[in-house]
C-alpha positions as CSV (number, residue, x, y, z in Angstrom):
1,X,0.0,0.0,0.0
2,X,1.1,3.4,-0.9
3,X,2.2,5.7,1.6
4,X,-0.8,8.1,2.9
5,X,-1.3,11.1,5.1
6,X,-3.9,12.4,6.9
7,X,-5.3,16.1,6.4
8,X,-7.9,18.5,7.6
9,X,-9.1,21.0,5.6
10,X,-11.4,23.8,6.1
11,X,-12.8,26.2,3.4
12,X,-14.4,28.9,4.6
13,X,-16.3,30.9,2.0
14,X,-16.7,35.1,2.8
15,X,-18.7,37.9,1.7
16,X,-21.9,35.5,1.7
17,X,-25.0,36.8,2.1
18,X,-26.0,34.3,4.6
19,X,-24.2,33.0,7.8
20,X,-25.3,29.4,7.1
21,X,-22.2,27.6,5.1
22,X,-24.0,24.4,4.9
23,X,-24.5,24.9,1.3
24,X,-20.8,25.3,0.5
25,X,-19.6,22.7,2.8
26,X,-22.2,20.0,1.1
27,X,-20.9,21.0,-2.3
28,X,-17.0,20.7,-0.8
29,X,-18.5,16.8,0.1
30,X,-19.8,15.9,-3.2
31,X,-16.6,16.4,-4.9
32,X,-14.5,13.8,-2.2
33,X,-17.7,11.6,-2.4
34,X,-16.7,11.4,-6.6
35,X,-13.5,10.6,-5.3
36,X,-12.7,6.7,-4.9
37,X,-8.9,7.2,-3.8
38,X,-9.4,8.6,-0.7
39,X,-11.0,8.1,2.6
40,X,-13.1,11.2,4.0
41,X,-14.9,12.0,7.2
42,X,-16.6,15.4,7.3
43,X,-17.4,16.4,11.4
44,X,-18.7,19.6,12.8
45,X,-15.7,21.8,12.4
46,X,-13.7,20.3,9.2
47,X,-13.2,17.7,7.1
48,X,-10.8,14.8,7.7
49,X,-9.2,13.0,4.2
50,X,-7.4,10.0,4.0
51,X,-4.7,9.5,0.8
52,X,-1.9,10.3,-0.8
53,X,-0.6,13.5,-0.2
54,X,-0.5,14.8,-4.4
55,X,-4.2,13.9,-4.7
56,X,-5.0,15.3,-1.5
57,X,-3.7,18.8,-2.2
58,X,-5.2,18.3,-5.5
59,X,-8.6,17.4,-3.9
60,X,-8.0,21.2,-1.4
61,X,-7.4,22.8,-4.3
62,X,-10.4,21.4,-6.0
63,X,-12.4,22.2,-3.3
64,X,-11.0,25.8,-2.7
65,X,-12.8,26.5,-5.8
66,X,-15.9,25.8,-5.1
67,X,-17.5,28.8,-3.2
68,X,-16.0,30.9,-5.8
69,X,-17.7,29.2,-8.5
70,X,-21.0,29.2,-6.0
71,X,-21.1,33.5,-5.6
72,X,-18.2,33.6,-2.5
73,X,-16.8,37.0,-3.2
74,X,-13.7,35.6,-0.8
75,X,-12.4,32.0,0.1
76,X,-10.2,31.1,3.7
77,X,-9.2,27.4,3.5
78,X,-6.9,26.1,6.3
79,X,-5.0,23.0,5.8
80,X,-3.3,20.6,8.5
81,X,-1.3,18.1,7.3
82,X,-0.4,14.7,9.8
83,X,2.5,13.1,7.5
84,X,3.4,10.2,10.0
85,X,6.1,8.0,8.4
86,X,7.1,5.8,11.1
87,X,4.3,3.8,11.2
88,X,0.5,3.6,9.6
89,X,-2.1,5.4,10.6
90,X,-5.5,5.9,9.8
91,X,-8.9,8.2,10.5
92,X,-10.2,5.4,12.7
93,X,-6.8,4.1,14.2
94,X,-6.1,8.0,15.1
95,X,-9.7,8.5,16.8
96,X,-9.4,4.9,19.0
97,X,-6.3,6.3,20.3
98,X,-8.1,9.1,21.9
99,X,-10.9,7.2,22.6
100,X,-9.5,4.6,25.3
């Protein structure tokens, strides 16, 4: 298996005319959900994806698109990147090790 990373990523459309962003983050969604190489898991705050780290960024920069193309006058995305490269980790491995 292909070495992977782990990412959060949050796009935050601005100059909106509405403070809901449920629209922009549901449209962020559908374009991981057309993407089979990666693993994604969208929470309250951000989104969590799984893969390699080229079609990641690729993916962000996808995605960082999206409100424009929507009306978004003004775009914020913040990325964190988890590279571990001592051993595997995953979404769910990463969450049971918080969990107990």
């Amino acid at each position: 298996m292909e070495h992977q990373v782990i990412a959060e990523v949050k796009v935050v459309p601005l100059g909106t005319r509405s403070t809901s962003l449920s629209r922009y983050v549901r449209a962020c969604t559908l374009l991981l959900q057309d993407a089979k190489d990666i693993t994604f898991q969208t929470t309250a705050m951000g989104t969590i994806i799984q893969g390699r780290l080229d079609r990641i960024l690729e993916l962000i920069q996808k995605m960082h698109e999206v409100p424009f193309t929507m009306g978004a006058a003004r775009v914020s995305t913040t990325i964190y990147i988890d590279d571990r490269r001592d051993k595997k980790a995953t979404i769910e491995s990463k969450v049971q090790a918080v969990s107990g």
